[in-house]
N, C-alpha and C positions, 0 to 999 in steps of 0.2 A: 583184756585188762584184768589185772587181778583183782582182790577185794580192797587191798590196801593203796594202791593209786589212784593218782589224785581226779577228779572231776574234768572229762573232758581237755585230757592233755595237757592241764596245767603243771607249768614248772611249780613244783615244790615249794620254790623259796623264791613265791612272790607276794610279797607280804601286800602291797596296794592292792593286790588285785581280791587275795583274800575278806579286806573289808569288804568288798561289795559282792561276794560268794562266800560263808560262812560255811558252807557245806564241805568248801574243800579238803579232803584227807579228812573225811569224818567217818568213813567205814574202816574204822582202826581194826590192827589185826590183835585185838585181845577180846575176851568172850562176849564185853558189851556190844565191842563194833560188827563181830560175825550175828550175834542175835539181830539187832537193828539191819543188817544187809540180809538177811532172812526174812521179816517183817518186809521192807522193800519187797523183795521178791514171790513173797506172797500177794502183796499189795497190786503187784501186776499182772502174776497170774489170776488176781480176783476181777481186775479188770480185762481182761483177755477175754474169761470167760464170761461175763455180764454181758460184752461185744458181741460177743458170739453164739448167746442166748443158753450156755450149757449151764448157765447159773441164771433164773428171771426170779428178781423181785420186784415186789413195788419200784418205780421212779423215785420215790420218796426214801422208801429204805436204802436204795444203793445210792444216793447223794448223801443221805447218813451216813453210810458206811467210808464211802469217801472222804469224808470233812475228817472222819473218825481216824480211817490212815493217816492223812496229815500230819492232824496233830499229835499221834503218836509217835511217828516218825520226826518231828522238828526239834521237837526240843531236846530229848537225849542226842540227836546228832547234832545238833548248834553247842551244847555241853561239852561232847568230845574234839569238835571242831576246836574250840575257845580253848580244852582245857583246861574245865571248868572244875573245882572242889569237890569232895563228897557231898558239901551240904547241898550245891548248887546242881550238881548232876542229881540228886533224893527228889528234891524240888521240881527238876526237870520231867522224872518220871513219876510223880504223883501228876503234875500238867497231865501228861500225855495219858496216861492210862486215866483221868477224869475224860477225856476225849473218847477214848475207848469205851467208856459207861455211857456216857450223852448217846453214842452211836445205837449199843446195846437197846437204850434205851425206846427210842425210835422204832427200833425192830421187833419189840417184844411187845407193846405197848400202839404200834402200828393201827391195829383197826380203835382200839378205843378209843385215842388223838382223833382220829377222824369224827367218830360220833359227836365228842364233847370240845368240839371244832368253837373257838369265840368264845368257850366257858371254861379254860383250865383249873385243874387245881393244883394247891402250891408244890406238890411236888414236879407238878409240871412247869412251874415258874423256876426253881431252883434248879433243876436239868436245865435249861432254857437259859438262865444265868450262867452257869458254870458251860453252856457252851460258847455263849458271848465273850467269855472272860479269856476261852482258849481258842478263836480265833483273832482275837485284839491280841494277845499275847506275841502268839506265834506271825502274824505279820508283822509284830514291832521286832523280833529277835532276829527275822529272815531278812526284811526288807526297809529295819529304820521307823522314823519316829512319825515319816510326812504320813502315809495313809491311814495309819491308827487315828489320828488327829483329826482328819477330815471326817473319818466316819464317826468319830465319838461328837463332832460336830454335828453331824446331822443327827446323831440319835437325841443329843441332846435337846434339839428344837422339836423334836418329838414328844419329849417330854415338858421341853418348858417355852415352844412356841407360842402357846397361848399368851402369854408376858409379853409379847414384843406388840410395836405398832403397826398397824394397817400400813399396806397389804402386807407385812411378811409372817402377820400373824394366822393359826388355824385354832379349831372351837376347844381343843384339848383333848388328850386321850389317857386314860389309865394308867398305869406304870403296868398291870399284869394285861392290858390290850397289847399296850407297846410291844411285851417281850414278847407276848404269844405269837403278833405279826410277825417279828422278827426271825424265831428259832422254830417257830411250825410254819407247815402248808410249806407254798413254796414261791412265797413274796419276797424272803428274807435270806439269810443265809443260805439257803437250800434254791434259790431263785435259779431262773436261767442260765448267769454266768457258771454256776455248780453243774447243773445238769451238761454243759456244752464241757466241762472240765472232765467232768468221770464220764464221758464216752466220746468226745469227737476228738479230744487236745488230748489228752492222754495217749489213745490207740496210736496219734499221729507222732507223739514225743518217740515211744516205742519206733515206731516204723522207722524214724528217723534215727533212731539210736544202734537198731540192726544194721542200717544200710550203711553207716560209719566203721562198725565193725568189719563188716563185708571187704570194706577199700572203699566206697563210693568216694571218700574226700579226696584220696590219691588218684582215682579215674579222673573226677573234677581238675584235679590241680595239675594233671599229666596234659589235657585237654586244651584247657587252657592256655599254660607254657607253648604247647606246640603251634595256637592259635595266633597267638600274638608276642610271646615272648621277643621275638625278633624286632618290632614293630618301633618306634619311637618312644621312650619311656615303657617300654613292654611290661616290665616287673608290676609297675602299676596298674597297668590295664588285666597282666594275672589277675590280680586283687578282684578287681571289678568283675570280671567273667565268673572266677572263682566259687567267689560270694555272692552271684547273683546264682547259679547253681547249685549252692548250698541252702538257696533261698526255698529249693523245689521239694527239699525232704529237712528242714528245718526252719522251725519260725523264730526261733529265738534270735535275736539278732546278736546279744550279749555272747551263745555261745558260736556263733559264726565267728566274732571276733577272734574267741580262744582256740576256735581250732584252726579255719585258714588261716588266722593272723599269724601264728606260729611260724610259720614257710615265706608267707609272701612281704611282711612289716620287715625281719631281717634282709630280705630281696633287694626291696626296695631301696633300704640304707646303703645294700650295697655297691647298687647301681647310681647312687649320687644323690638320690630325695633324702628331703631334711626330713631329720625324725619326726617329727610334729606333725610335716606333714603325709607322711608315711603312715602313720596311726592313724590320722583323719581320715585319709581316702578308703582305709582296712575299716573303719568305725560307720563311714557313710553308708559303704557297699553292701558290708552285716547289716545294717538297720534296713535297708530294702530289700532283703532276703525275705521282708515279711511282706510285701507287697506281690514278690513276684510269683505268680500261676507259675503252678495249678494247685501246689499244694503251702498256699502261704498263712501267716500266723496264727494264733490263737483266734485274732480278732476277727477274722473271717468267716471263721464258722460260729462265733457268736453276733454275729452281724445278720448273718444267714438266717439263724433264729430268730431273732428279736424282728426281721420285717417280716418271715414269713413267707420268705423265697429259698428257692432250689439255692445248693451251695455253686452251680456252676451259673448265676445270675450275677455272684459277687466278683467271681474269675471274669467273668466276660465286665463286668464293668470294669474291675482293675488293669487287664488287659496293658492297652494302648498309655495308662499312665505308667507302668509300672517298665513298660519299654523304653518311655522319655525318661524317667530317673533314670536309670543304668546308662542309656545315652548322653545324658547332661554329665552324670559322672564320668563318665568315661571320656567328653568331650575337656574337661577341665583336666583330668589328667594328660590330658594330649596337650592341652596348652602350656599347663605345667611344665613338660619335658621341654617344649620351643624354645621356654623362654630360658628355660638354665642350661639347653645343650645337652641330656640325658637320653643318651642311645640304648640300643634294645639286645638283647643277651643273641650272640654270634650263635646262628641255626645249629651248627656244631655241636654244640651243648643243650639244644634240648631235644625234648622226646616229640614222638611223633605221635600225632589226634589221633590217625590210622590207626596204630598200632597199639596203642592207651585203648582205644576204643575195641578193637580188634581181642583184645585179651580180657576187656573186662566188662564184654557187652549183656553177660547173662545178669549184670547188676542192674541195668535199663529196662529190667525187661516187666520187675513188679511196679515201676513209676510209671512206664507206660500203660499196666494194667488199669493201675489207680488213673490216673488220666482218662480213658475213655469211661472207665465208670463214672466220674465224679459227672463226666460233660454227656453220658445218654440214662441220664438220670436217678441214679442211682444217688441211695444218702450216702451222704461222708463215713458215716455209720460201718456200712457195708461194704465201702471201697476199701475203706481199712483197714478192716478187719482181712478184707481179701489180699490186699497190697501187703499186711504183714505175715502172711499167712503164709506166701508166694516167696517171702524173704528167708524166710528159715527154713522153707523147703531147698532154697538153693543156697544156703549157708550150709545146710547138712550132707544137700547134697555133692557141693564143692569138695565136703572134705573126702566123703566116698568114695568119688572117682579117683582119687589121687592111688587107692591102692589097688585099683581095679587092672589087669592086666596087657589092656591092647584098646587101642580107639574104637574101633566096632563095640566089644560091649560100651563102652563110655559112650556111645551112641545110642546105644538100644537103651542104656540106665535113662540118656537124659529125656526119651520119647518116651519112655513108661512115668518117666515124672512129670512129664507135661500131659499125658491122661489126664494121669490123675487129678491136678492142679484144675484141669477141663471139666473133670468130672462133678468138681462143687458145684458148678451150677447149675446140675442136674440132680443133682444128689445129696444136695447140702454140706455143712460143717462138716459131719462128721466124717467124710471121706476125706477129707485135710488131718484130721486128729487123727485117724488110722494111720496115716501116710507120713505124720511129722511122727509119731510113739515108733513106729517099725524105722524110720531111719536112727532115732534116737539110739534104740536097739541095736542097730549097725555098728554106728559110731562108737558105741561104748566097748565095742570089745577091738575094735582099733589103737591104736596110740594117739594117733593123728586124730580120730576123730571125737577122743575121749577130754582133747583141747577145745575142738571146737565147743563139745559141749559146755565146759566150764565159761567159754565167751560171751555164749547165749544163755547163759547164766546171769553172769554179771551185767552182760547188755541188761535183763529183764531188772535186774535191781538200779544200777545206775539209772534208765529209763526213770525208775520210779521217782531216784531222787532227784533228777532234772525237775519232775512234773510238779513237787512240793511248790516252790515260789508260787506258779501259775496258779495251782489250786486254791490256796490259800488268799491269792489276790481275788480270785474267785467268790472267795466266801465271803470276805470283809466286803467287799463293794457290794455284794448281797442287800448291805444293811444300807449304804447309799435309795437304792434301788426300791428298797421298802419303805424308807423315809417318804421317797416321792409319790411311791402309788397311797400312802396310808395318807398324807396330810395335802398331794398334790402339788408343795414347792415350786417343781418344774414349772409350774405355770406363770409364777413371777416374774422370775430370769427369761423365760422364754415370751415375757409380754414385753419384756422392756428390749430387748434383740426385735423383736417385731417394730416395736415401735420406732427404734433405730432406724431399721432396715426400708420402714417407709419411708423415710426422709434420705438416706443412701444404704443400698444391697452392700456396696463395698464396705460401709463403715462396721453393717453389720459382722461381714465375713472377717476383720479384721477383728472386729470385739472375741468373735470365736476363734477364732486364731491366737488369740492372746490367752486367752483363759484353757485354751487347749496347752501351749508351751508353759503356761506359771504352774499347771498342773503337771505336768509331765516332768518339772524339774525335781517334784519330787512323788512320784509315783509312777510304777509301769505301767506299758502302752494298754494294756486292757480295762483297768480300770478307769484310767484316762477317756479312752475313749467310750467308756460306758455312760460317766457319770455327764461327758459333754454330748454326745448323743441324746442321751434323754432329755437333757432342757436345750441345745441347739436345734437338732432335727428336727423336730413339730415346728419350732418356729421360724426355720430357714424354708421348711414346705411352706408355711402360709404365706412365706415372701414369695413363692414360684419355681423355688430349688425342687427337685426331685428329691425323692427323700429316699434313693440307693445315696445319691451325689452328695447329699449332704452330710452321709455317715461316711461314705471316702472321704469326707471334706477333712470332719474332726477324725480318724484313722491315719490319714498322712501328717497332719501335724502333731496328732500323738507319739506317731515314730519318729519325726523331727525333733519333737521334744527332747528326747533321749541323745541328740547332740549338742543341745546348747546348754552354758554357762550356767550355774553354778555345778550343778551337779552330773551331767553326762554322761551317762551311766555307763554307755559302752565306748565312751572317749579314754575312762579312765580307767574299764577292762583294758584297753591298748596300751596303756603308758607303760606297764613293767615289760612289755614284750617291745616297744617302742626305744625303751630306756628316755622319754621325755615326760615333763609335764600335761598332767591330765586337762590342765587347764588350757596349755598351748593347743596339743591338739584335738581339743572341742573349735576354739576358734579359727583350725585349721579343717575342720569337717565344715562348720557354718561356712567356710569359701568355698568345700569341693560342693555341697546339698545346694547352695544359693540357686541354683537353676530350676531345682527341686519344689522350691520355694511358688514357684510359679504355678508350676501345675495345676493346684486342685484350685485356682480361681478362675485359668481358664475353664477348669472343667464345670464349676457352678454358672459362668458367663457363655460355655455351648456346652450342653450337655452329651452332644455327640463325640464329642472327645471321652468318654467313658461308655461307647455306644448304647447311647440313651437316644429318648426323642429329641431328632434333631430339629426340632421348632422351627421358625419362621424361614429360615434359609434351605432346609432341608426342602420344603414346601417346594420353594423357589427353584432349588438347582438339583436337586434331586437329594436321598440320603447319605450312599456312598461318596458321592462328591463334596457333601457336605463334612464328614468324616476326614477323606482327606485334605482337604482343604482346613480344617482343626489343627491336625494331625500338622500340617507344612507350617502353617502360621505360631504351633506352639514350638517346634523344632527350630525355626528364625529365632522367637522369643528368646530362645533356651541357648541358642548361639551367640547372641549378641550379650547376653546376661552373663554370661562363661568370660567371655572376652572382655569383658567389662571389670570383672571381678580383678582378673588373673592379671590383666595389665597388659597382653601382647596378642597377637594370632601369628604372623609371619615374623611382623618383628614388635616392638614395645610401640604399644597407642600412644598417643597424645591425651593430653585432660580431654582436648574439645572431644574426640575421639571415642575415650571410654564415655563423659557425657550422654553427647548424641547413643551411645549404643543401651546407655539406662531408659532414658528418653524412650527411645525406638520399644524396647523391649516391653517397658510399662506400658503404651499406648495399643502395644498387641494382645494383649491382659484381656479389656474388654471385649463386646464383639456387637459395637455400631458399626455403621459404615463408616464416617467421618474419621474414627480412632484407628481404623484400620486403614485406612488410605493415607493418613499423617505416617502409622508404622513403618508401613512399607516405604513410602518417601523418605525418611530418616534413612530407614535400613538401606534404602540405595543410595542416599548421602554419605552416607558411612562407608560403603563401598566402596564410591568412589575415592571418595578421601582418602581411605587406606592404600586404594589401588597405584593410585599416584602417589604418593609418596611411596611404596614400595618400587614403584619402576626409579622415580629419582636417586632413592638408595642403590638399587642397581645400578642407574648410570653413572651413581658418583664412584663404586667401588668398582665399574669396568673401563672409568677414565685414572684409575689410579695404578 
C-alpha cells in the first residue's frame, strides 16, 4: 500500500464511512502528509524497539512518550483528513507539538517528578494542564463528543464533589492535587490502560497489520469460501468463518468490517441476503473478532493486567463463549437462508482449503508461534514481539526466494531461516535484527524485493495510525480511572448493584448490562469496559460472580454495544459497503447477536461455561461433565433463541411456537434444578410441536 491510499482498503469515496474514521486519506501525498507518515513510522519503530528492549526507559517515560506520539500525530492528520484551513491546520500543529513538550518534559525532568511526588510546582501544573487539554482534544477530534463528556464529568466531581449530597459526595481535593494525580505517576493518564497501549495493543496492531500485507485475509477468505461456500446460504457463513479468523490477528472489530466486509457484504447481496441484513451479520462476526482466542482485542490484555493473571487465563475463559457466539451466529445465518430459500455458491466456483492452505501456509506459521507462547507462559509482551518478528522474517524472506534459482536452494534459504528465527531463544533479539538488516540488505538490491520493502514500510506507519484511536481511548479513560482510585466513587454505584443484587443477582446483571450498552453507544469497547469493570466487578464478586466472569460479563456487552441503536459504530462502518442504512442494519445485527445476548448470564449463573469453578454440580457430577453439560444446555438455549428470533427452522413457527422456544430458552439462563427441567420440557414441547406439524406439511404436500 502506498503512502497515499486510503486506511485499510477503504473505498475512497465513502463519505459515511469517513465520519466515523477521520484518518482516512490523511497521509496526503504533499510534504505535510510524507512528514506525518514518517513521524508514524518512527513512532513504531520506537515502539518495536522499547518491545524489544533495544531502547529501555523508565515505564513512566515511554507512556510519556507514547501519549506524546499521539497527540502529535492526530491532529495535523484529522487537519489534512477534514481539509482543514491554514489557520486551523497552525492550530492543529501548535496542539500536537505542545504534546511533544508535555512528552519532552516527563523525560527530562523524570527523576525530579519523582522526588517532589504530591508537592508540584507550577510549572509542573501548566505541563499537567496543557497535557489534559491535548488528550480531551484529540479524543473529541478522533472519536466525538460522548467520551470527552464523561471524562470532563468525572474530573469535574473531582474538583467539585465536595458540593454534592451524601453519599456521592468526598472531603475535597486541591485543583493542583487533582492535576498532579491526574497527569503524573501513573493513576491518571499515564495508568494501566497507557501502559497495556504502548506495549501489548500496539506490538499486536503491528502483528496484525504485517500479516494483512503478507495475504493472511485472502488465506482467510480462500479458506473459508472453500469451507462452506457451497453450503446453504454459504456467502454468509464466508462472513462468519471469515471474521472469526480475522478475529485471531485483529481486535478491531470496526476494521474487520472494512476489510472482510469488502468481499463477503457484496457476496452476500449477491447471493439474495437483504442489504441490511448483509451488513449485520458482516458487523456482528467483526465485533466477535474481539473475543475470539488466541489473539483477541485490546480489552484482553488489559483485563489481563488489571486482575493480575497470565494473558492465557483470559483465552481460556473466553474459550467456550467465544465458540457459542460464532455458532449462534452462524446458526441464524442458517435459518436465515431456510426461510428465504438462499443456496450456496456451486463448488465449481470456488477455491479449495487444500490448496489456499497449501500455498499460503508459511503465513500460519508466526500465529502458531504466538499461540504456544501466549498458552506456556510467556507475556504477550514477548510473544509478540516474537510473532512479529517471525512476520517480516518471512515477508522478506517471501520476496528472496522468488529470485533464487532452483527449489533445493529455496530449501536450504528456508532452513537457514528457521535457524535463525530458533536461534532467538537462545540467543536473544539481536540474532533476529542481524537476520531481518541482512535480508533488508538482499532485498534492496532486488526489484522485487525493493517493493517489499516499501510495504513493510508503510505496514509500520499505517500500523501506527490504526493504533492512534486506541491509544488515545487509552489515555482519557486514564482520568476515569483516577477519579475513582483518588475520591473512591466506584464504591457508591458498586453499593447500590450490591444492594440490588441481594434482593435479585439477575436484576443486578441486567442494571450492568444496561449501563454497559448506554455506554457503549457512545464510546469504544475499551473504555467501556474499563469504566464498568471498575465499579461492576467488586460488586458482582461480593454477590458470588468470579471476578475473571464478571469482567467477560461487562467485555461482551461492551462489544454488543457497538451494535445497537443509536450510534453502532461498526453497523454504520457497513452501510456504505452495504449500500443500506446504518440504522437498518444495527437492528439487523441486534437479530443475528440475540443468541449472543445469552451467553455471558449463563456464564455468571455456571461459571464452568468459561472454565471456572464449576461449584455445586461440578462437586456433584464431576467437572468435565459439568462443563459439558453448560456447554449443551447453552447451545439448546442458543438454538431455540435463533429460532425464535428468525421466525422458522424447517419451515415458519407458529406464535405458540416461537413463544414456547422464548419461554424454553430463558428458563435455561439460570441453573436450578427446577428452571432447568421446565427448559428441557418446553424444549421438547417444542419439538414435538414442530415435529408434527412438519410431517403433516409433508403429508399434505405428498397427498397433493
Amino acid at each position: 500500500m502506498s503512502q497515499d491510499q486510503s486506511h485499510h482498503n477503504v473505498p475512497a469515496d465513502s463519505p459515511d464511512l469517513g465520519i466515523h474514521d477521520p484518518l482516512v486519506d490523511s497521509f496526503a501525498p504533499t510534504f505535510e502528509g510524507r512528514l506525518l507518515f514518517w513521524i508514524a513510522f518512527v513512532f513504531s519503530t520506537f515502539q518495536i524497539s522499547t518491545a524489544a528492549h533495544l531502547i529501555d526507559f523508565p515505564s513512566q517515560v515511554t507512556r510519556a512518550i507514547h501519549v506524546g506520539f499521539l497527540i502529535l500525530l492526530i491532529f495535523p492528520l484529522i487537519a489534512i483528513g477534514r481539509k482543514a484551513s491554514l489557520p486551523v491546520k497552525t492550530l492543529a500543529w501548535i496542539v500536537a507539538l505542545s504534546g511533544v513538550a508535555v512528552a519532552g518534559y516527563q523525560w527530562i525532568e523524570y527523576n525530579d517528578l519523582i522526588l517532589r511526588a504530591g508537592d508540584p510546582l507550577t510549572i509542573d501544573i501548566v505541563f499537567g494542564i496543557i497535557a489534559l487539554i491535548g488528550v480531551f482534544a484529540g479524543a473529541y477530534v478522533l472519536m466525538g463528543p460522548a467520551l470527552p463528556i464523561i471524562a470532563a464529568c468525572f474530573l469535574a466531581y473531582c474538583l467539585l464533589g465536595q458540593y454534592l449530597p451524601s453519599p456521592l459526595n468526598h472531603r475535597g481535593y486541591a485543583f493542583t492535587q487533582v492535576i498532579d494525580h491526574m497527569t503524573y505517576g501513573t493513576e491518571g493518564i499515564y495508568g494501566i490502560p497507557v501502559y497495556v497501549s504502548s506495549t501489548y495493543i500496539f506490538l499486536f496492531i503491528l502483528f496484525g497489520a504485517f500479516l494483512e500485507k503478507a495475504g493472511m485475509i485472502q488465506l482467510f477468505t480462500d479458506v473459508s469460501m472453500g469451507l462452506v461456500g457451497h453450503a446453504r446460504g454459504g456467502p454468509a457463513k464466508v462472513s462468519v468463518i471469515s471474521s472469526g479468523l480475522m478475529g485471531t490477528i485483529s481486535g478491531s472489530g470496526v476494521a474487520n468490517v472494512v476489510t472482510t466486509g469488502q468481499f463477503t457484504i457484496p457476496l452476500m447481496k449477491r447471493f439474495g441476503y437483504r442489504p441490511a441484513f448483509a451488513g449485520g451479520v458482516e458487523a456482528t462476526s467483526s465485533m466477535g473478532g474481539q473475543l475470539m482466542p488466541p489473539v483477541m482485542g485490546a480489552v484482553a490484555f488489559i483485563m489481563a493486567e488489571t486482575l493480575g493473571v497470565e494473558y492465557y487465563e483470559v483465552v481460556q475463559a473466553a474459550l467456550i463463549p467465544a465458540i457459542l457466539y460464532f455458532a449462534s451466529v452462524f446458526w441464524m445465518v442458517h435459518l436465515e437462508a431456510g426461510k428465504y430459500g438462499l443456496s450456496g455458491i456451486a463448488k465449481s466456483e470456488l477455491p479449495s482449503p487444500r490448496a489456499a492452505i497449501r500455498k499460503g501456509w508459511y503465513l500460519l506459521f508466526p500465529l502458531a508461534v504466538l499461540v504456544y507462547l501466549l498458552f506456556t507462559g510467556y507475556t504477550p509482551l514477548f510473544a509478540g514481539t516474537v510473532g512479529l518478528s517471525l512476520t517480516v522474517l518471512l515477508i522478506l524472506g517471501s520476496s528472496i526466494i522468488l529470485g533464487l534459482p532452483n527449489s533445493t536452494i529455496r530449501m536450504i534459504f528456508w532452513i537457514g531461516l528457521g535457524l535463525v528465527a530458533a536461534a532467538f531463544l537462545e540467543f536473544g533479539i539481536y540474532v533476529i535484527i542481524i537476520a531481518i538488516a541482512a535480508l533488508m540488505a538482499w532485498c534492496a538490491l532486488s526489484k522485487g524485493g525493493r517493493k517489499t520493502l516499501l510495504i513493510c514500510r508503510d505496514s509500520l506507519a499505517e500500523g501506527a495510525k490504526t493504533a492512534l484511536p486506541v491509544g488515545v481511548a487509552c489515555a482519557i479513560v486514564g482520568i476515569i480511572i483516577g477519579t475513582m482510585t483518588l475520591t473512591g466513587v466506584a464504591n457508591t454505584f458498586g453499593a447500590f448493584i450490591v444492594h440490588v443484587g441481594s434482593q435479585s443477582l439477575f436484576l443486578s446483571l441486567v442494571l450492568t448490562m444496561i449501563t454497559c450498552i448506554v455506554l457503549g453507544m457512545g464510546i469504544p469497547t475499551i473504555p467501556n469496559y474499563i469504566i464498568t469493570s471498575s465499579i461492576a466487578g467488586p460488586a458482582l464478586l461480593q454477590l458470588g460472580v468470579p471476578l475473571i466472569v464478571s469482567h467477560m460479563f461487562v467485555f461482551y456487552f461492551g462489544i454488543l454495544a457497538d451494535l445497537t441503536p443509536p450510534v453502532a459504530l461498526a453497523c454504520f462502518a457497513a452501510a456504505p459497503i452495504a449500500r443500506a442504512s446504518g440504522l437498518k442494519i444495527s437492528f439487523e445485527a441486534i437479530k443475528v447477536a440475540a443468541a449472543g445476548f445469552l451467553i455471558p448470564f449463563m456464564s455468571v449463573y455456571t461459571p464452568a461455561l468459561m472454565l471456572q469453578d464449576g461449584g455445586p454440580m461440578a462437586e456433584e457430577i464431576g467437572y468435565w461433565p459439568a462443563v459439558a453439560y453448560i456447554f449443551i444446555k447453552t447451545a439448546i438455549a442458543i438454538g431455540l433463541w435463533g429460532m425464535a428470533v428468525i421466525g422458522a427452522f424447517n419451515i415458519r413457527l407458529t406464535i405458540p411456537e416461537r413463544l414456547i422456544a422464548v419461554v424454553a430458552a430463558f428458563t435455561l439462563i439460570a441453573a436450578y434444578p427446577i428452571t432447568d427441567i421446565l427448559g428441557f420440557a418446553l424444549f421438547a414441547l417444542f419439538a414435538a410441536m414442530h415435529w408434527l406439524r412438519l410431517r403433516k406439511t409433508g403429508d399434505a404436500a405428498g397427498a397433493q
